[in-house]
C-alpha positions as CSV (number, residue, x, y, z in Angstrom):
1,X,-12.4,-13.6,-7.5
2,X,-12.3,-16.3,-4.9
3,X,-9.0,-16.7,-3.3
4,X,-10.1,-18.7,0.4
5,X,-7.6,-21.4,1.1
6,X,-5.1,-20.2,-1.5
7,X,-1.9,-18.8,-0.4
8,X,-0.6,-15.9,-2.8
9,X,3.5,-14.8,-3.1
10,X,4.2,-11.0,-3.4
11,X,7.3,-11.1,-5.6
12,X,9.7,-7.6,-5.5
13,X,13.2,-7.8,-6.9
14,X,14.7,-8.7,-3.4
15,X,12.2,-9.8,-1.4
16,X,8.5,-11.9,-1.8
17,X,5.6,-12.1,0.7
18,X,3.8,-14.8,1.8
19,X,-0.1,-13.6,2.3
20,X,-2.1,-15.6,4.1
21,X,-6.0,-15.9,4.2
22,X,-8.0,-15.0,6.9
23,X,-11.6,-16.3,8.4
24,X,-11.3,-13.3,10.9
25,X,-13.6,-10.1,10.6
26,X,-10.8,-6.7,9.7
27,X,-11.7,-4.0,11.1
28,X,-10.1,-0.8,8.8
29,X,-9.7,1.4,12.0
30,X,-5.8,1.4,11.8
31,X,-5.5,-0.6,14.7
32,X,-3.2,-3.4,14.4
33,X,-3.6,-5.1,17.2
34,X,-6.4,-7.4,15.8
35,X,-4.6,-11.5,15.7
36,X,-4.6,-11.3,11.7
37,X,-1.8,-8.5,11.8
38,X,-0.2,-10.1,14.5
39,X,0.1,-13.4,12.8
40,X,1.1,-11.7,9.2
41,X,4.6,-12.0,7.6
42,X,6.4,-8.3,7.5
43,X,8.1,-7.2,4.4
44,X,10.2,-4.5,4.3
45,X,13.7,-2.8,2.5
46,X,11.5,-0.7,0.1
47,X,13.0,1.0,-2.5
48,X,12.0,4.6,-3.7
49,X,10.3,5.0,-6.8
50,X,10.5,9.1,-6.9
51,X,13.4,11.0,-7.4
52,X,15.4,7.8,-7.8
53,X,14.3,4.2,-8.5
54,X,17.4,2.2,-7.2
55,X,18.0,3.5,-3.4
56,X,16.7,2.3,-0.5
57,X,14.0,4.0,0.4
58,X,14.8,7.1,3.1
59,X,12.5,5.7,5.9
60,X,11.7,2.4,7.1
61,X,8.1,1.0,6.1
62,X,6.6,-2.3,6.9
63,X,3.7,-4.2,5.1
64,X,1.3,-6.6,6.1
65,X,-1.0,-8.2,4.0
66,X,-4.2,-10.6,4.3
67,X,-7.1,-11.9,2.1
68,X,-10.8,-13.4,2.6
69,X,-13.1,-14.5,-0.3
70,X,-13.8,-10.7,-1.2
71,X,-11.0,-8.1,0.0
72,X,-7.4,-7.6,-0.2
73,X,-6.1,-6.4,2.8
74,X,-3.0,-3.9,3.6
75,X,-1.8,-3.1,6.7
76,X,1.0,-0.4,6.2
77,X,3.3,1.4,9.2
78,X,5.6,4.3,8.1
79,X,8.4,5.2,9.8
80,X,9.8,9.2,9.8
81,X,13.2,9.9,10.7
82,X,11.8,13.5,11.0
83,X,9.1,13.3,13.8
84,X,9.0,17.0,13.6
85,X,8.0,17.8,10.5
86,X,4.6,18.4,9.0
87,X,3.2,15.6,6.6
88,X,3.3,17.2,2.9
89,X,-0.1,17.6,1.7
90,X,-0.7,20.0,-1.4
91,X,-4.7,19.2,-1.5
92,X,-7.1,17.3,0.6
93,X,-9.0,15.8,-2.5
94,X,-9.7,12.4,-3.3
95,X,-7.3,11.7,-6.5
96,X,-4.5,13.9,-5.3
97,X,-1.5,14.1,-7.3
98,X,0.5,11.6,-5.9
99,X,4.2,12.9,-6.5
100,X,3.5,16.2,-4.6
101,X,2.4,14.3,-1.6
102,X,3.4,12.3,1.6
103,X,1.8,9.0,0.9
104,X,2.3,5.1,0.4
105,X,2.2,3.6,-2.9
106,X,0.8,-0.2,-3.7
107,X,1.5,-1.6,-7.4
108,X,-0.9,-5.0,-7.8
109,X,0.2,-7.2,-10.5
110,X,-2.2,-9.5,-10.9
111,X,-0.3,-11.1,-14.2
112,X,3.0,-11.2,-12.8
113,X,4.4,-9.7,-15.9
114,X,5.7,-6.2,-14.6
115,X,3.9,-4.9,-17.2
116,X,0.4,-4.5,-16.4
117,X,-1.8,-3.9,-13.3
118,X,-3.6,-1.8,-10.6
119,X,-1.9,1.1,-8.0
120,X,-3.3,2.7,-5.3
121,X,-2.1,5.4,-3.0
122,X,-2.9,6.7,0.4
123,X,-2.2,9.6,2.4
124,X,-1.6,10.1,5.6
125,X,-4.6,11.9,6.0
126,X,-6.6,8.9,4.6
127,X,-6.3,10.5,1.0
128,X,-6.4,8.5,-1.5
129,X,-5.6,7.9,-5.3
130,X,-5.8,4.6,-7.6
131,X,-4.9,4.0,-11.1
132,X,-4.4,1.4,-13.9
133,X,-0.4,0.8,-15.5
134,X,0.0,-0.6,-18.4
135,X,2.9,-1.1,-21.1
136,X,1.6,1.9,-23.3
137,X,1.2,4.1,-20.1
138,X,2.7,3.7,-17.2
139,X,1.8,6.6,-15.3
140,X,-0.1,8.6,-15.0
141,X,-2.7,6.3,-15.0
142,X,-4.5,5.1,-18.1
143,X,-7.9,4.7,-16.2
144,X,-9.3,4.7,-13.7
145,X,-10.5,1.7,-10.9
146,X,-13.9,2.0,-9.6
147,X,-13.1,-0.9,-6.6
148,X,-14.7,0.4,-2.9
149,X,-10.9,0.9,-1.2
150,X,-11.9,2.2,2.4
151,X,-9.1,3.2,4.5
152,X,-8.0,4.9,8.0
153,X,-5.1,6.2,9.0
154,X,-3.7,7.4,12.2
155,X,-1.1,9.6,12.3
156,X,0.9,9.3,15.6
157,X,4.1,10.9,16.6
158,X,5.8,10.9,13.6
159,X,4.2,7.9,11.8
160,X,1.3,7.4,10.1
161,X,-1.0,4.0,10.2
């Protein structure tokens, strides 16, 4: 799918994104010092999706996001309240179970119909787990996505990248 020169809207309930395209070579190192990042609109006032879907979600996480003609790109920064405590990992497998487990969630919904589409989910320990949502089965995913989805993530007093 070419998408170079478009501009695309993220739409949540309170909140949409404006994602620009880039020209510029990403680097996924988890450094976000490179201009794209710097330049990229930040949306945040998440809500949780587990235990509760309505609250705001506990910590504060901000989102970046960019495009070029081949890649979707996420630059994510959580926040812990807790800086002490350990990051909750039950397994250090690819395709962890995702509820059981510190991580960030992504839904993609390519139809804008909040009723079908792609999620992916990453660890702080660069774990990560991706899925298909549909009407019939919303989760746990009903398939699987083969897309390449590297990733990095650093981990730094209390936050992870």
């Amino acid at each position: 799918m070419l998408l170079t020169g478009l501009l695309l809207s993220v739409q949540c309930p309170a909140q949409s994104l404006l994602v620009a395209p880039t020209d510029s070579l990403i680097r996924i190192d988890g450094d976000l010092s490179e201009v794209v990042w710097q330049r990229a609109a930040i949306a945040g006032d998440f809500i949780q999706n587990f235990p509760n879907d309505t609250l705001p979600a506990y910590n504060r996480t901000e989102v970046r996001m960019s495009y070029d003609a081949h890649f979707l790109y996420l630059a994510v920064v959580c926040y812990d309240k807790n800086r002490d405590k350990s990051f909750i990992a039950t397994s250090l497998k690819r395709d962890f179970v995702w509820d059981t487990n510190d991580n960030f969630s992504a839904y993609i919904d390519p139809f804008g119909d909040r009723l079908n589409g792609f999620t992916f989910q990453l660890t702080p320990w660069a774990l990560s787990e991706k899925g298909r949502y549909t009407t019939a089965n919303r989760w746990p995913p009903s398939g699987t996505t083969n897309g390449v989805r590297p990733s990095k993530c650093l981990p730094t007093g209390g936050k992870a990248k």
